[in-house]
PDBQT receptor file of N, H, CA, C and O in Angstrom, charges set to zero:
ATOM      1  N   UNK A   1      -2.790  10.624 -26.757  1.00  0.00    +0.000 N 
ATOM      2  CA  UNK A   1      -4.234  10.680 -26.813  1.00  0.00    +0.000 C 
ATOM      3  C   UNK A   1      -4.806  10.088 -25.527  1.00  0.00    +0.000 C 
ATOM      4  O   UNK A   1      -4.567   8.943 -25.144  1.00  0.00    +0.000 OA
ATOM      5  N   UNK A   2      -5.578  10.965 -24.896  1.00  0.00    +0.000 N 
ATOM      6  H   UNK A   2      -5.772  11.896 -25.207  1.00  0.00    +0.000 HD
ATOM      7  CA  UNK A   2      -6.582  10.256 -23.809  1.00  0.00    +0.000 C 
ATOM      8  C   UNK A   2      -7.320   9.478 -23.993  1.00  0.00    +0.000 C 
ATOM      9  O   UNK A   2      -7.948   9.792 -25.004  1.00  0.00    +0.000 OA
ATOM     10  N   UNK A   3      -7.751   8.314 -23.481  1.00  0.00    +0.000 N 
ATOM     11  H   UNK A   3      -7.241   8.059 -22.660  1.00  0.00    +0.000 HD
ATOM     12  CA  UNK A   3      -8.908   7.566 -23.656  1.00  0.00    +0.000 C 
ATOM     13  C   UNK A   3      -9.955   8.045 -22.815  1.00  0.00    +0.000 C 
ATOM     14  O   UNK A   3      -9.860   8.538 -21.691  1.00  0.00    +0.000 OA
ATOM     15  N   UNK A   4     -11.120   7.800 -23.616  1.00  0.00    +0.000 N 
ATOM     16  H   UNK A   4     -11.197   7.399 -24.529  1.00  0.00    +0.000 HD
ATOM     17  CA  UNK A   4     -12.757   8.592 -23.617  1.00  0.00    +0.000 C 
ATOM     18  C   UNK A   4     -13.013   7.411 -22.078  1.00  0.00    +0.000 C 
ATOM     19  O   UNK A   4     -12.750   6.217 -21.929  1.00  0.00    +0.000 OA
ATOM     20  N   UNK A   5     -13.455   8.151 -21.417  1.00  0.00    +0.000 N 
ATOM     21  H   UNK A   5     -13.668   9.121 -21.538  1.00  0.00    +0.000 HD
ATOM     22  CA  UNK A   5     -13.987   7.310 -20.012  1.00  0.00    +0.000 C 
ATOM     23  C   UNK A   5     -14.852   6.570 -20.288  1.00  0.00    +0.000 C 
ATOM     24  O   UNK A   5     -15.072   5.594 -19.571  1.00  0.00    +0.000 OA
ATOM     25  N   UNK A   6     -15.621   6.839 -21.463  1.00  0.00    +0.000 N 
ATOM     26  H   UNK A   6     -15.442   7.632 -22.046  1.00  0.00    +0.000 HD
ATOM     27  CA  UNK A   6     -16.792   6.268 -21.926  1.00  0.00    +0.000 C 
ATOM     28  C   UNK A   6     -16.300   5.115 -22.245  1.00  0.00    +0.000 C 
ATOM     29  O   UNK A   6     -16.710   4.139 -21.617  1.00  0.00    +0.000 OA
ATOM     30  N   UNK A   7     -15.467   4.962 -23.124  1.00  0.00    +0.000 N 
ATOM     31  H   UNK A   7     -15.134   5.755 -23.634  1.00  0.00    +0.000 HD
ATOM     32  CA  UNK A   7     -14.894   3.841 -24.237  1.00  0.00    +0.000 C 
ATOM     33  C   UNK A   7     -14.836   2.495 -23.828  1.00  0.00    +0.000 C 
ATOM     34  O   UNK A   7     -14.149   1.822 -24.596  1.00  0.00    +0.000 OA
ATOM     35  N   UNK A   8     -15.339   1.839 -22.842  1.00  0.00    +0.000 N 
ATOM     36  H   UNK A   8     -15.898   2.386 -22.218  1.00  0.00    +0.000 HD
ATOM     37  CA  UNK A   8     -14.932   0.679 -22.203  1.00  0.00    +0.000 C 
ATOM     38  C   UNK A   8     -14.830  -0.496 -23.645  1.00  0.00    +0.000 C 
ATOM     39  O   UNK A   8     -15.436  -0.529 -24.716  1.00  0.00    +0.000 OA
ATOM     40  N   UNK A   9     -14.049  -1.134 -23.201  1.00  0.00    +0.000 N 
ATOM     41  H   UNK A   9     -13.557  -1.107 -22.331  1.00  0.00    +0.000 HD
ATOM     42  CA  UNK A   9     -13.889  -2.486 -23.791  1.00  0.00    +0.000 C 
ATOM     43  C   UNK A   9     -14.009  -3.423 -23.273  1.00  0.00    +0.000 C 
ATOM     44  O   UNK A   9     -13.141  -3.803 -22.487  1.00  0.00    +0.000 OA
ATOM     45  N   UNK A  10     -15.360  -4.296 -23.569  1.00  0.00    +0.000 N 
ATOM     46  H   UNK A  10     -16.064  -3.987 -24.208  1.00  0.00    +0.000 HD
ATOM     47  CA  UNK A  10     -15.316  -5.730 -23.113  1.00  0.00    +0.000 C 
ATOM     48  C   UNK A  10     -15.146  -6.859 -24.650  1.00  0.00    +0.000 C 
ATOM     49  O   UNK A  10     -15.010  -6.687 -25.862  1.00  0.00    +0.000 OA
ATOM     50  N   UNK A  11     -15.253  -8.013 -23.714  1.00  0.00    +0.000 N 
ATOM     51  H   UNK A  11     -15.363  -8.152 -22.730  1.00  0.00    +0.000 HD
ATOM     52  CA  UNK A  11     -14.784  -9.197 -24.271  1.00  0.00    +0.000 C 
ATOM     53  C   UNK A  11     -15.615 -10.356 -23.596  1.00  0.00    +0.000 C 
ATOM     54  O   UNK A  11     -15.366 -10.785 -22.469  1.00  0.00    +0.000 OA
ATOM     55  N   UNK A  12     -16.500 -10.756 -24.304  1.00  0.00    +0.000 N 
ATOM     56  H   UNK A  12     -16.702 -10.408 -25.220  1.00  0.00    +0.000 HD
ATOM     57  CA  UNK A  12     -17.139 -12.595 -23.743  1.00  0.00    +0.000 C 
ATOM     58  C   UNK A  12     -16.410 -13.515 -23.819  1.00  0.00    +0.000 C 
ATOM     59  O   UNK A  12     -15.884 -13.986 -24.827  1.00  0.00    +0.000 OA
ATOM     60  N   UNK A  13     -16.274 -14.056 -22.013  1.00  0.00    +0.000 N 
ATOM     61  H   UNK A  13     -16.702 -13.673 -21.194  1.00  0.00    +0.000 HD
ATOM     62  CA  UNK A  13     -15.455 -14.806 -22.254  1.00  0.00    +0.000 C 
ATOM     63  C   UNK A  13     -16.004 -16.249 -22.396  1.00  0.00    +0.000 C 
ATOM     64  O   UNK A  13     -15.220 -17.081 -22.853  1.00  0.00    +0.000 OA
ATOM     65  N   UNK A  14     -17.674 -16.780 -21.947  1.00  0.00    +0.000 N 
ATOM     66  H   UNK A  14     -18.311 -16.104 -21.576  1.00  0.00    +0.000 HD
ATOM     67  CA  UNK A  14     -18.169 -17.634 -21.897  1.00  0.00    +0.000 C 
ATOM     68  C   UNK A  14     -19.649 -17.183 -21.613  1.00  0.00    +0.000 C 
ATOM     69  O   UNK A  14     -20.042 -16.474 -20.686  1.00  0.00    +0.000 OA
ATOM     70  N   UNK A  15     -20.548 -17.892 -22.860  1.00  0.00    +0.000 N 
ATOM     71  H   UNK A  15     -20.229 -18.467 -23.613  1.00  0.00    +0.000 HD
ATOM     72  CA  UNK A  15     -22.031 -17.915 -22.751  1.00  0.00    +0.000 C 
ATOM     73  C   UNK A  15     -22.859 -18.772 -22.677  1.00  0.00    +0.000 C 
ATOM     74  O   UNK A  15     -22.794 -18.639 -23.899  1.00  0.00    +0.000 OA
ATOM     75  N   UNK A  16     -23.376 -19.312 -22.549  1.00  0.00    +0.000 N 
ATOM     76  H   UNK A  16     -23.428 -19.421 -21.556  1.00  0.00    +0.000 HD
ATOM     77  CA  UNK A  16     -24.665 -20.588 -22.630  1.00  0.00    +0.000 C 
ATOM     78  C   UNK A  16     -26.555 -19.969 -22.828  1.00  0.00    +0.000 C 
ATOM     79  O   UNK A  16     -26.854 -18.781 -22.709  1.00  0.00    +0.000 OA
ATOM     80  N   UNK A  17     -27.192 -20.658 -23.019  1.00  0.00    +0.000 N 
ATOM     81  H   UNK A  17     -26.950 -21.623 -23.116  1.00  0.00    +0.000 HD
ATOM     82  CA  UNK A  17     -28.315 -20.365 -22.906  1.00  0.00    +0.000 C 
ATOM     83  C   UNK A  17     -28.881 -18.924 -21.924  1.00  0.00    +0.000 C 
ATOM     84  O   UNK A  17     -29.321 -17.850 -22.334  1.00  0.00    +0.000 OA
ATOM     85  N   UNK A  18     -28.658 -19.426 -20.457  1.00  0.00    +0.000 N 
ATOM     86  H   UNK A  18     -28.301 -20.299 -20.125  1.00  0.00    +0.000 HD
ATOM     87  CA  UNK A  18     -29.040 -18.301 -19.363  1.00  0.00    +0.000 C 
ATOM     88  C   UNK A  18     -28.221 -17.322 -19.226  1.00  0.00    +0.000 C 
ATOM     89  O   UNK A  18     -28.468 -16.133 -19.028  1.00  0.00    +0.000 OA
ATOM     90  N   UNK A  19     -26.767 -18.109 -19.391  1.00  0.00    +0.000 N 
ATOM     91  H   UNK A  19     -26.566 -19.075 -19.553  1.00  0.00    +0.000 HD
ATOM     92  CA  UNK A  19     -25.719 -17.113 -18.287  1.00  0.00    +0.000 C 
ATOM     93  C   UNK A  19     -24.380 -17.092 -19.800  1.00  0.00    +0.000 C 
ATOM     94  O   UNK A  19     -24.116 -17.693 -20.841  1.00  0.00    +0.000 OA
ATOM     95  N   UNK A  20     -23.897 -15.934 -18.935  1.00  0.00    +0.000 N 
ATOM     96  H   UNK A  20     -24.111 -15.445 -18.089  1.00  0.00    +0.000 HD
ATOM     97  CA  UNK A  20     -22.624 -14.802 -19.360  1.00  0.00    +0.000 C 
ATOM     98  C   UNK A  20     -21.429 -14.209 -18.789  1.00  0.00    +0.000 C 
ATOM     99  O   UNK A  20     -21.449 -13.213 -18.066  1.00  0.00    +0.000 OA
ATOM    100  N   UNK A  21     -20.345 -14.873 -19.145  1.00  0.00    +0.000 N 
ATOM    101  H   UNK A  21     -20.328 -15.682 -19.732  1.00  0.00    +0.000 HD
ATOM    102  CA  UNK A  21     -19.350 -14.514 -18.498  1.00  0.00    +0.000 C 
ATOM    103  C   UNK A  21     -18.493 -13.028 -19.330  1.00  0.00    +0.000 C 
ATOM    104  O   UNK A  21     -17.802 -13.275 -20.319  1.00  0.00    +0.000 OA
ATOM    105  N   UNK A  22     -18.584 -11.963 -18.973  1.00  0.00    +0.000 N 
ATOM    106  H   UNK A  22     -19.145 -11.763 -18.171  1.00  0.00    +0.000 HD
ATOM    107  CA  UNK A  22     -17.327 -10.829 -19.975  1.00  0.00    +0.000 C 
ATOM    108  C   UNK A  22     -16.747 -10.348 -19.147  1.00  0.00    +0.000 C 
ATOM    109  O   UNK A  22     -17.247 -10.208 -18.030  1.00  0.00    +0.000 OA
ATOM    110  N   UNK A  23     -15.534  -9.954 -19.439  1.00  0.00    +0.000 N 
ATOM    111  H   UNK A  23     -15.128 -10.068 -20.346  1.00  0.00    +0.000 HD
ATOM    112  CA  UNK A  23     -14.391  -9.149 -18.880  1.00  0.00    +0.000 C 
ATOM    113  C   UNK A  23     -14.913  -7.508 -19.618  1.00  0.00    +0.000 C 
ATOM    114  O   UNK A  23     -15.662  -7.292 -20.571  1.00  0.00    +0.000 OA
ATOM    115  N   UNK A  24     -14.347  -6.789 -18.941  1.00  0.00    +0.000 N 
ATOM    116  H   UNK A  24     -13.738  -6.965 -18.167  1.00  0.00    +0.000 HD
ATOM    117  CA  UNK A  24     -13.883  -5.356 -19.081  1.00  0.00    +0.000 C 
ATOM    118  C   UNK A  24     -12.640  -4.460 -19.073  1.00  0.00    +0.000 C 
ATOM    119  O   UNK A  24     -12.169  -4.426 -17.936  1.00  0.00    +0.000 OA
ATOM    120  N   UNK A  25     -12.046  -3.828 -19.825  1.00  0.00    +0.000 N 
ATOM    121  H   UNK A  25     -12.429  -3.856 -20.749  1.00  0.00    +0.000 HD
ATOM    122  CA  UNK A  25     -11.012  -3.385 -19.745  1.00  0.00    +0.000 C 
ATOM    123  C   UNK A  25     -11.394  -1.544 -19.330  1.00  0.00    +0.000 C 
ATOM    124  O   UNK A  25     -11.724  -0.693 -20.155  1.00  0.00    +0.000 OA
ATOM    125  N   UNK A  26     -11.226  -1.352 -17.909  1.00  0.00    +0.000 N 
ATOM    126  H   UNK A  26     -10.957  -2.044 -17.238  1.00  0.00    +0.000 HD
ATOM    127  CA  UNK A  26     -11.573  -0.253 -17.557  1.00  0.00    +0.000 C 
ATOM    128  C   UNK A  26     -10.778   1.207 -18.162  1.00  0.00    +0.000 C 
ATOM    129  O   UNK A  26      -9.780   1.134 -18.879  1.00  0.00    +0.000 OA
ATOM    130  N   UNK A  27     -11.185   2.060 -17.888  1.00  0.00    +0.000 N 
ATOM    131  H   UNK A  27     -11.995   2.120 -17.306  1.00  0.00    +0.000 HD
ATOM    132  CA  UNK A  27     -10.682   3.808 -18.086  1.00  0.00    +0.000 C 
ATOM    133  C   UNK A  27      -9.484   3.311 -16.971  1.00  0.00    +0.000 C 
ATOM    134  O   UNK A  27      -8.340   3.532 -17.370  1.00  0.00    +0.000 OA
ATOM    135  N   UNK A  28      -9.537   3.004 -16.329  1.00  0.00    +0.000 N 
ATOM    136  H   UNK A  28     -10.465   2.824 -16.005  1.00  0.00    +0.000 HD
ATOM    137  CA  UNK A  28      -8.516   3.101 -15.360  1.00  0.00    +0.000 C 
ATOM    138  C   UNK A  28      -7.102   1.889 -15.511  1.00  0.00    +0.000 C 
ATOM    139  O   UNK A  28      -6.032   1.897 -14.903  1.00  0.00    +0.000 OA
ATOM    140  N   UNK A  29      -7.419   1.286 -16.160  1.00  0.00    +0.000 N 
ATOM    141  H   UNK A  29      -8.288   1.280 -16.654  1.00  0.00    +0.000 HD
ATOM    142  CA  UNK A  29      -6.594   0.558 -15.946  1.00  0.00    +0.000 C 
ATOM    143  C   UNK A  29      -6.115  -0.908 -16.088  1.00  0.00    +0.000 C 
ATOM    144  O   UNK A  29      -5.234  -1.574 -16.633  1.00  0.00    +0.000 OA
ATOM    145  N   UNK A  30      -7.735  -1.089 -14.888  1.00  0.00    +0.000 N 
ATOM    146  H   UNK A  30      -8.450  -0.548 -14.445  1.00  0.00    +0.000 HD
ATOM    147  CA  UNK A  30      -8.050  -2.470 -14.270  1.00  0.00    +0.000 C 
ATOM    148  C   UNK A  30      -9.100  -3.311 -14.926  1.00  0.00    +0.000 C 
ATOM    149  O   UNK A  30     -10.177  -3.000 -15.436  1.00  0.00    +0.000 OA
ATOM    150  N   UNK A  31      -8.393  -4.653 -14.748  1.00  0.00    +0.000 N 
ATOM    151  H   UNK A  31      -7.519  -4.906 -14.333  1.00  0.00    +0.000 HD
ATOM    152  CA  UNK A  31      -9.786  -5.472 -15.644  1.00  0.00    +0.000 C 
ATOM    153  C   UNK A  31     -10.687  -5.909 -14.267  1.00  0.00    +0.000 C 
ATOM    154  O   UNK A  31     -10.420  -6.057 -13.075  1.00  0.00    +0.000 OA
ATOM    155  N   UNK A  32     -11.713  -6.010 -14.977  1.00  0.00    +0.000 N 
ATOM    156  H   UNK A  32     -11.930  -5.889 -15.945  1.00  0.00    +0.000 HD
ATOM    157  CA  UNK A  32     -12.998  -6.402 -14.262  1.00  0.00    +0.000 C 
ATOM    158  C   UNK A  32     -13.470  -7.677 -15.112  1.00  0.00    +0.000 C 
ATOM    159  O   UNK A  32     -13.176  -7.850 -16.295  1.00  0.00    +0.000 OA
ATOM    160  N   UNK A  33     -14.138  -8.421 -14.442  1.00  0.00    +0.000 N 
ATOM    161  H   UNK A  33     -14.377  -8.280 -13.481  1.00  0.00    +0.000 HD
ATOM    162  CA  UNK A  33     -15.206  -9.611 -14.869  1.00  0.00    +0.000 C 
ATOM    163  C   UNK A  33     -16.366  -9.726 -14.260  1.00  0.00    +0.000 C 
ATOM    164  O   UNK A  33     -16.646  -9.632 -13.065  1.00  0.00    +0.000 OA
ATOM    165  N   UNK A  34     -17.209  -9.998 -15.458  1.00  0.00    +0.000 N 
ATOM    166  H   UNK A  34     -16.982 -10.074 -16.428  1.00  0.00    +0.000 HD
ATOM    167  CA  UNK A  34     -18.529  -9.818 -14.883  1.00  0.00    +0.000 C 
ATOM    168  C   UNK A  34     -19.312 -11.177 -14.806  1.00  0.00    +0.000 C 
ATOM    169  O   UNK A  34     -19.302 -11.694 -15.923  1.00  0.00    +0.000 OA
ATOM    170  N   UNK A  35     -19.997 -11.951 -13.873  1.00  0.00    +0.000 N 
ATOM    171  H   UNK A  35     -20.006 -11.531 -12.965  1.00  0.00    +0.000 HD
ATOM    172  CA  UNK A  35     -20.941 -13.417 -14.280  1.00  0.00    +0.000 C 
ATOM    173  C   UNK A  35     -22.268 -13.171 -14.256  1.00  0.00    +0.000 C 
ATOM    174  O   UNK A  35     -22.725 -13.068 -13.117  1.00  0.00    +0.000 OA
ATOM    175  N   UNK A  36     -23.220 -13.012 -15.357  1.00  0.00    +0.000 N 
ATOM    176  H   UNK A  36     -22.850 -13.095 -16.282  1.00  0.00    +0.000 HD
ATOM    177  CA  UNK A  36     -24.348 -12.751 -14.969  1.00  0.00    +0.000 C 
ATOM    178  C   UNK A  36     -25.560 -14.118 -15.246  1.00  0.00    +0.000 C 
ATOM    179  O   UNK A  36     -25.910 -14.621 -16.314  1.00  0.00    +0.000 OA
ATOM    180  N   UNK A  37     -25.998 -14.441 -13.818  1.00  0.00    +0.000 N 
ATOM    181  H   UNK A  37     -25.715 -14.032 -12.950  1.00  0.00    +0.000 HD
ATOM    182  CA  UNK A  37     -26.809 -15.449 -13.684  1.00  0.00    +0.000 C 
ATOM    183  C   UNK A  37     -28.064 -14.566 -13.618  1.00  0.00    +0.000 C 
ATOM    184  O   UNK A  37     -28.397 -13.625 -12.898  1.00  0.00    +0.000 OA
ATOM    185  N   UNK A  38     -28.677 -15.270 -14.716  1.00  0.00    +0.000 N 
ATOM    186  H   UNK A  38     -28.407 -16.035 -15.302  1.00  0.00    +0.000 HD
ATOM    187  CA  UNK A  38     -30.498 -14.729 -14.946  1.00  0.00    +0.000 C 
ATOM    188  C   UNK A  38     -30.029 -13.163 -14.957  1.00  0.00    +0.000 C 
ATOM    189  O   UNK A  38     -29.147 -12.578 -15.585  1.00  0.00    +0.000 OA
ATOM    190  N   UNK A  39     -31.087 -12.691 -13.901  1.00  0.00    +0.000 N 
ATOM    191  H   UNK A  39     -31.804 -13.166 -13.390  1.00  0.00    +0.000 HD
ATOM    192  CA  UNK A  39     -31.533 -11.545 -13.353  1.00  0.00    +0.000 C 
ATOM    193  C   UNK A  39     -30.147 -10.825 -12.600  1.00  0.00    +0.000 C 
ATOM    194  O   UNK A  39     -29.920  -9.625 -12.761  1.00  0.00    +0.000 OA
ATOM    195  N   UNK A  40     -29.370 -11.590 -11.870  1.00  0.00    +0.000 N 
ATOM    196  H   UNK A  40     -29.554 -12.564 -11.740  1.00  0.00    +0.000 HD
ATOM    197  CA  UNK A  40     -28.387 -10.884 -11.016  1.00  0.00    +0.000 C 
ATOM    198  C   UNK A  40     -26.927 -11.166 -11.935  1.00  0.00    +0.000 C 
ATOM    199  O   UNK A  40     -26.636 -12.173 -12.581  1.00  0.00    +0.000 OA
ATOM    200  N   UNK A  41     -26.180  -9.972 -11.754  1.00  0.00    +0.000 N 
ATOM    201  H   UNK A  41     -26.416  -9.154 -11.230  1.00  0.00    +0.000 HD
ATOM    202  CA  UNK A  41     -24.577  -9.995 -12.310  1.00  0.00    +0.000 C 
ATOM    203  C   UNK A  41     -23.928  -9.649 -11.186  1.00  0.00    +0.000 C 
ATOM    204  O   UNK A  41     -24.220  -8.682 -10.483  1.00  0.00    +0.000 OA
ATOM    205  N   UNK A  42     -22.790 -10.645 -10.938  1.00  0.00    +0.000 N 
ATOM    206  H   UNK A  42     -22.553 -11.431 -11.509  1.00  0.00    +0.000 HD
ATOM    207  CA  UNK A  42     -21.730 -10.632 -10.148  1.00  0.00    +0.000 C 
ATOM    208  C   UNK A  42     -20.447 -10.304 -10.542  1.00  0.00    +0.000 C 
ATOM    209  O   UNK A  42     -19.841 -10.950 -11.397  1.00  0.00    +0.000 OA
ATOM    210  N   UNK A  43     -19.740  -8.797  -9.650  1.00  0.00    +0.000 N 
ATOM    211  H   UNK A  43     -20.232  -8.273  -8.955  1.00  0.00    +0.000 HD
ATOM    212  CA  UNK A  43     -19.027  -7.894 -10.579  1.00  0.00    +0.000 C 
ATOM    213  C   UNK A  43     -17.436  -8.548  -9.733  1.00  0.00    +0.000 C 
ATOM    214  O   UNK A  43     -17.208  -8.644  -8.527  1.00  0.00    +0.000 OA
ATOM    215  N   UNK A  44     -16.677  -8.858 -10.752  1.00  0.00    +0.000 N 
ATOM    216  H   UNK A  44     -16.862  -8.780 -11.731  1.00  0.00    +0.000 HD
ATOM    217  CA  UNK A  44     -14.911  -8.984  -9.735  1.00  0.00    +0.000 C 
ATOM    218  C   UNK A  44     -13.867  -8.124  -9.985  1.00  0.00    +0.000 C 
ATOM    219  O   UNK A  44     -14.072  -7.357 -10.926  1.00  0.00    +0.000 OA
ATOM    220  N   UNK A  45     -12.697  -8.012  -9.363  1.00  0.00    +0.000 N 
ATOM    221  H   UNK A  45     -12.530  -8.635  -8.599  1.00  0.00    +0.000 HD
ATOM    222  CA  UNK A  45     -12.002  -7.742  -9.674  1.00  0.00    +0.000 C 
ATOM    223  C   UNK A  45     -11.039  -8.876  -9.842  1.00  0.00    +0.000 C 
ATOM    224  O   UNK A  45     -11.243 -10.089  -9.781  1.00  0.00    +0.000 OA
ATOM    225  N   UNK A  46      -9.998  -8.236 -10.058  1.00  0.00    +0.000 N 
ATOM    226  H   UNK A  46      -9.832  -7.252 -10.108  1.00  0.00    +0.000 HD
ATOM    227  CA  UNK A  46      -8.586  -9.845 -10.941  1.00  0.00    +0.000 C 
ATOM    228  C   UNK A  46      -8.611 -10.658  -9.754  1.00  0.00    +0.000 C 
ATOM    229  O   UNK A  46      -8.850 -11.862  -9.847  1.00  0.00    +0.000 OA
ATOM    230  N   UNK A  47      -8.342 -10.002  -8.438  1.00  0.00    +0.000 N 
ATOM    231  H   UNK A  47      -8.147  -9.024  -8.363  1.00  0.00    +0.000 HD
ATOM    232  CA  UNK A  47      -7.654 -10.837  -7.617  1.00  0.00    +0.000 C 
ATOM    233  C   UNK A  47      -9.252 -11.722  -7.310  1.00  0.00    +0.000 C 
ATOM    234  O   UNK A  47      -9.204 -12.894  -7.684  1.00  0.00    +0.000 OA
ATOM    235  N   UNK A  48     -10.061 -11.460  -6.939  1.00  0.00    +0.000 N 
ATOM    236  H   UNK A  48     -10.101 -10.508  -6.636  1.00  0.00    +0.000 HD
ATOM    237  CA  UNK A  48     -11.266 -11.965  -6.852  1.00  0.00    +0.000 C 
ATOM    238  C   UNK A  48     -11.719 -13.177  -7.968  1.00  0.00    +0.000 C 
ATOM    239  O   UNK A  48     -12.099 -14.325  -7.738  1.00  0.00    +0.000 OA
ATOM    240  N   UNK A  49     -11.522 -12.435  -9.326  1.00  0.00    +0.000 N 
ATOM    241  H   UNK A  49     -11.214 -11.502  -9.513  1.00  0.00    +0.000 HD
ATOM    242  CA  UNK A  49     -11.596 -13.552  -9.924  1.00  0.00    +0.000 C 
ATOM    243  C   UNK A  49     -10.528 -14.689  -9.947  1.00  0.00    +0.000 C 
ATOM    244  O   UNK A  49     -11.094 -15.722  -9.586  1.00  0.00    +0.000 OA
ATOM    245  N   UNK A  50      -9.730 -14.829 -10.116  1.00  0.00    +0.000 N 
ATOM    246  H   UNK A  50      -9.270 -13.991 -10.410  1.00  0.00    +0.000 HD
ATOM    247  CA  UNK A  50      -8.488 -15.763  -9.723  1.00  0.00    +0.000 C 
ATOM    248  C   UNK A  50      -9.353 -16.699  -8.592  1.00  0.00    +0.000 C 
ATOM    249  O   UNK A  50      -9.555 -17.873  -8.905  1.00  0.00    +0.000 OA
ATOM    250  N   UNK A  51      -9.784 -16.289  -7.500  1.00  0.00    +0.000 N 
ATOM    251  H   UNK A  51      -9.620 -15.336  -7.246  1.00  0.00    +0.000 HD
ATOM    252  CA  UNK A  51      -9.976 -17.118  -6.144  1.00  0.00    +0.000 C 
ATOM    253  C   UNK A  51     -11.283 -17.600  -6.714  1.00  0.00    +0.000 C 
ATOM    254  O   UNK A  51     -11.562 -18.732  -6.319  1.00  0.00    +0.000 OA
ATOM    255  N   UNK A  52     -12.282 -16.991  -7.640  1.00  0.00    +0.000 N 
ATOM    256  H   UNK A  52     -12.056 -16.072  -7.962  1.00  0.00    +0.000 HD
ATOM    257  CA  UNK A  52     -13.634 -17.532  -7.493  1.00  0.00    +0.000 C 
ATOM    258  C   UNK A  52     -13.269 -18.497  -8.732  1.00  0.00    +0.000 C 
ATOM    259  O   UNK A  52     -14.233 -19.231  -8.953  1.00  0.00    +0.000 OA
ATOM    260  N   UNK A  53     -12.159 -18.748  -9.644  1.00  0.00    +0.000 N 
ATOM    261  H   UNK A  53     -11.376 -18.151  -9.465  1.00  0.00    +0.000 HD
ATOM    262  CA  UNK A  53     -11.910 -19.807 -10.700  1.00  0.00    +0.000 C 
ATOM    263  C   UNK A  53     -11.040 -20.816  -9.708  1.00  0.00    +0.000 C 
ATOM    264  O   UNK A  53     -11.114 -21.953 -10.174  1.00  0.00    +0.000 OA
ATOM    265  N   UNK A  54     -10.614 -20.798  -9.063  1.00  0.00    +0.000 N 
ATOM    266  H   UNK A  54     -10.553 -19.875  -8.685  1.00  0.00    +0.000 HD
ATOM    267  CA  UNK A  54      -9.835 -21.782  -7.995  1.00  0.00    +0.000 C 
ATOM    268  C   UNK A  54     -11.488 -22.502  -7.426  1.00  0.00    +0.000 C 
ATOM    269  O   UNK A  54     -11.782 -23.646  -7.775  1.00  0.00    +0.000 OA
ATOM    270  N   UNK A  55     -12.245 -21.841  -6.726  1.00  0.00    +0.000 N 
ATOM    271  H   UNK A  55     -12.006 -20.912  -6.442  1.00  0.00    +0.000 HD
ATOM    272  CA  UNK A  55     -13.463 -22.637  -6.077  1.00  0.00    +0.000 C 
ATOM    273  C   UNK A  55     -14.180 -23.483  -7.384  1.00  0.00    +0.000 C 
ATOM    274  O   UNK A  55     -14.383 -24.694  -7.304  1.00  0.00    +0.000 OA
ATOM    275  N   UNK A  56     -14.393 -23.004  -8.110  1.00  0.00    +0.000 N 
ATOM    276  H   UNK A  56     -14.228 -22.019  -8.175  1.00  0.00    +0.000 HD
ATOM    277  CA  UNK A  56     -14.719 -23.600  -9.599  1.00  0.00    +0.000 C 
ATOM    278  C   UNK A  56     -14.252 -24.988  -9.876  1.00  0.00    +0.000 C 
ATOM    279  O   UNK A  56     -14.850 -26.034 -10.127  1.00  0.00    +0.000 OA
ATOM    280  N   UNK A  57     -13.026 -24.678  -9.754  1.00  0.00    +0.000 N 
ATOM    281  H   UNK A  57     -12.540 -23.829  -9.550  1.00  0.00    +0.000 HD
ATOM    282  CA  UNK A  57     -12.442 -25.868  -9.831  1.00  0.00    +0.000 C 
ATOM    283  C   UNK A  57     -12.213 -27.092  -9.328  1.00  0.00    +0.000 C 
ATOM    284  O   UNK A  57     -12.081 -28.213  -9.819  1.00  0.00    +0.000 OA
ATOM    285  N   UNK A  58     -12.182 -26.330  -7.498  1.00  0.00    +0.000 N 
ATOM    286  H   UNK A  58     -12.290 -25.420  -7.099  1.00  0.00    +0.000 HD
ATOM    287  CA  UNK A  58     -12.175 -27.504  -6.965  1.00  0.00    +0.000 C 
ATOM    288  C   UNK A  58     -13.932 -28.321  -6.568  1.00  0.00    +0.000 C 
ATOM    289  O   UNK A  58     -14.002 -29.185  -5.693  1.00  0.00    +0.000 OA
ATOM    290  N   UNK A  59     -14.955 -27.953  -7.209  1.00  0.00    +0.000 N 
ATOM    291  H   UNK A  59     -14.899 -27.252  -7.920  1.00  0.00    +0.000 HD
ATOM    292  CA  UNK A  59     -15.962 -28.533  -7.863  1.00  0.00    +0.000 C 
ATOM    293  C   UNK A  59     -16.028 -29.556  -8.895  1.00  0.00    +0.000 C 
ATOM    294  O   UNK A  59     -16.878 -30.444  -8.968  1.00  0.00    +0.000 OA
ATOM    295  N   UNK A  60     -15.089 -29.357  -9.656  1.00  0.00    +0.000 N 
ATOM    296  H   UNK A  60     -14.399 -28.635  -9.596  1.00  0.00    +0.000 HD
ATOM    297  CA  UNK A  60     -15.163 -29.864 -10.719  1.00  0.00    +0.000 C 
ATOM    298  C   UNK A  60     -14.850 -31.577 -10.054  1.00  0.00    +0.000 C 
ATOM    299  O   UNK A  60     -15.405 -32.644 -10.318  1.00  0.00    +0.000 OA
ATOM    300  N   UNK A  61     -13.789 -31.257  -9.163  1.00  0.00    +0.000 N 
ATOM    301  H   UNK A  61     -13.339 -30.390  -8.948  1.00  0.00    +0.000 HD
ATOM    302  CA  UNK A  61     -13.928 -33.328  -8.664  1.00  0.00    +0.000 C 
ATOM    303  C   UNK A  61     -14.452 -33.838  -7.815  1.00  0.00    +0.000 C 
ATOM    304  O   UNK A  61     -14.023 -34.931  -7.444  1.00  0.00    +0.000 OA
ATOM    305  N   UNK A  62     -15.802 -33.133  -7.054  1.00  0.00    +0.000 N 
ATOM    306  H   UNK A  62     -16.150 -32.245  -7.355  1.00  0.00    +0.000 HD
ATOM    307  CA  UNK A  62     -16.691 -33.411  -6.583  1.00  0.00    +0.000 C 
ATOM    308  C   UNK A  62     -17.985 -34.192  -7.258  1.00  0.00    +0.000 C 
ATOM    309  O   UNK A  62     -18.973 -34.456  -6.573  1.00  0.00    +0.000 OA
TER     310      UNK A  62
């Protein structure tokens, strides 16, 4: 069976009041993550996200 291009599957991975973190499981393949602050969403891919949870972090002992 083909999967419908349409069909995406996401998943929240973290919400608060303003902001929203979900993943996507694409037609193609590839996961995506999405961060949406307010008004603007910032779209990644894996390897992208990996590096932007590393900067995250090293915040955290600042």
């Amino acid at each position: 069976m083909t999967q419908d291009p349409n069909d995406l599957k996401t998943k929240t991975l973290a919400e608060t009041d303003n902001f929203i973190v979900w993943q996507a499981d694409e037609p193609d393949g590839e996961t995506t993550f999405h961060l949406e602050l307010s008004s603007v969403t910032v779209h990644f891919f894996q390897e992208e996200w990996d590096e932007f949870l590393q900067l995250v972090g090293a915040l955290k002992g600042k």
